[in-house]
Residue, then its C-alpha position, 0 to 999 in steps of 0.5 A: x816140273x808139273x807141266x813136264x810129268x803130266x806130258x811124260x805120263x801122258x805119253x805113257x799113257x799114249x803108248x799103253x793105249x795105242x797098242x790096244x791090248x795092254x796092262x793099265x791101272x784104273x782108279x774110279x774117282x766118281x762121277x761128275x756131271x751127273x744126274x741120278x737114274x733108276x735103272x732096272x738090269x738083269x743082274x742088278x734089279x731095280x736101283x736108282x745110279x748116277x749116270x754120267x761123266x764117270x772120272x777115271x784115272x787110268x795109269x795115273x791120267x785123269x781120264x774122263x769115261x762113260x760105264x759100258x757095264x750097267x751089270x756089275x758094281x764098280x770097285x772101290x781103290x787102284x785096279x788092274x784092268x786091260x785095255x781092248x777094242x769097244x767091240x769086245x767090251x763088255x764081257x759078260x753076262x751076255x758077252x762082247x756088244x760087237x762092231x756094229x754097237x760100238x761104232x754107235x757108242x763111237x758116234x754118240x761120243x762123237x756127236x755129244x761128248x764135251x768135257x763142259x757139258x751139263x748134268x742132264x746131256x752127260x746123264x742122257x749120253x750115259x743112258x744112251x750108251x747104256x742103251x746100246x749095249x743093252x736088251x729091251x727082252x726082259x730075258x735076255x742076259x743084257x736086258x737093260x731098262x731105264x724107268x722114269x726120265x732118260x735125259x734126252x737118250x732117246x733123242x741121241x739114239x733117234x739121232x744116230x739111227x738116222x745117221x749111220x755114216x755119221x763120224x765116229x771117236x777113237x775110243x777104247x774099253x777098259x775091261x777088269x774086276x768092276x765094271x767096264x768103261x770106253x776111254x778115249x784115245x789120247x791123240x796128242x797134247x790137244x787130247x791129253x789136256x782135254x782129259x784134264x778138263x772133266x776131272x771136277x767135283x768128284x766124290x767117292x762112294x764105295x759100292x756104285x754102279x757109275x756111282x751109285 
């Protein structure tokens, strides 16, 4: 019986997802692997955050994700939330990242995510997209800094600067009152219990920036 609702809200969520503009309830649960960063954004100052695989449930499904908003702090309890193309994602304060970011997020989640994947790589694919999304032009809207260690994101953007043909995941943003987040697309049973397999050592923290 377990095994049969996890399959129908798993197609649910299937359903909801492949439209790419719906309605979906979000739920952070907390972020694991993960290793902690200091961080300096244009909205947030200076504030040392986890970063890595951030779990979420999304209508219900254990879903594993990764912060495309180092601008905002997360909301604690179930969320309503809409799903989007990555491009549009994340809306403010400096608006959407656009194609040509999100098709990097895309290959970075591409070449490095793994469900298995240690603290340090889940912590560099983290700062990596962070990266992309962000400015290195202290006035801009989206300045964004990492101080200290990055766990290796700068090798992962080397990387996929040099490979602009690179192959890319379906993925889609979730957009709402916290932060946004890019999801994969459930494609099948394959997808759908690999989502499974990131929901581990979670924890709960109020007020978190990918928790913080």
């Amino acid at each position: 019986m377990k095994c049969l609702a996890a399959a129908a809200m798993g197609v649910s969520l299937l359903t909801v997802l492949s439209s790419k503009a719906n309605s979906v309830t979000v739920q952070e649960l907390g972020v694991s692997p993960c290793e902690i960063v200091n961080i300096t954004s244009s909205t947030l100052g200076t504030a040392n955050v986890y970063a890595g695989i951030n779990n979420l449930l999304v209508n219900g499904l254990a879903t594993p994700s990764f912060c495309i908003d180092p601008f905002h702090w997360s909301a604690s309890g179930s969320q309503a939330y809409n799903t989007e193309a990555l491009s549009l994602s994340p809306k403010n304060p400096g608006g959407p990242m656009g194609t040509g970011k999100a098709t990097e997020i895309e290959q970075l989640w591409a070449k490095y995510y793994s469900a298995s994947m240690s603290p340090q790589n889940a912590a560099g694919l983290q700062v990596a997209i962070w990266e992309v999304v962000g400015s290195t032009t202290p006035t801009d809207p989206n300045y964004f800094k990492v101080n200290g260690s990055d766990y290796g994101a700068s090798l992962m953007l080397t990387w996929v600067n040099n490979n602009p043909g690179a192959a890319t995941a379906n993925l889609l943003a979730v957009t709402g009152p916290g932060q946004d987040y890019v999801i994969p697309v459930p494609d099948g049973g394959t997808t759908l219990m690999l989502l499974g397999e990131a929901l581990c050592g979670l924890f709960i923290i109020r007020r978190k920036l990918c928790l913080s």
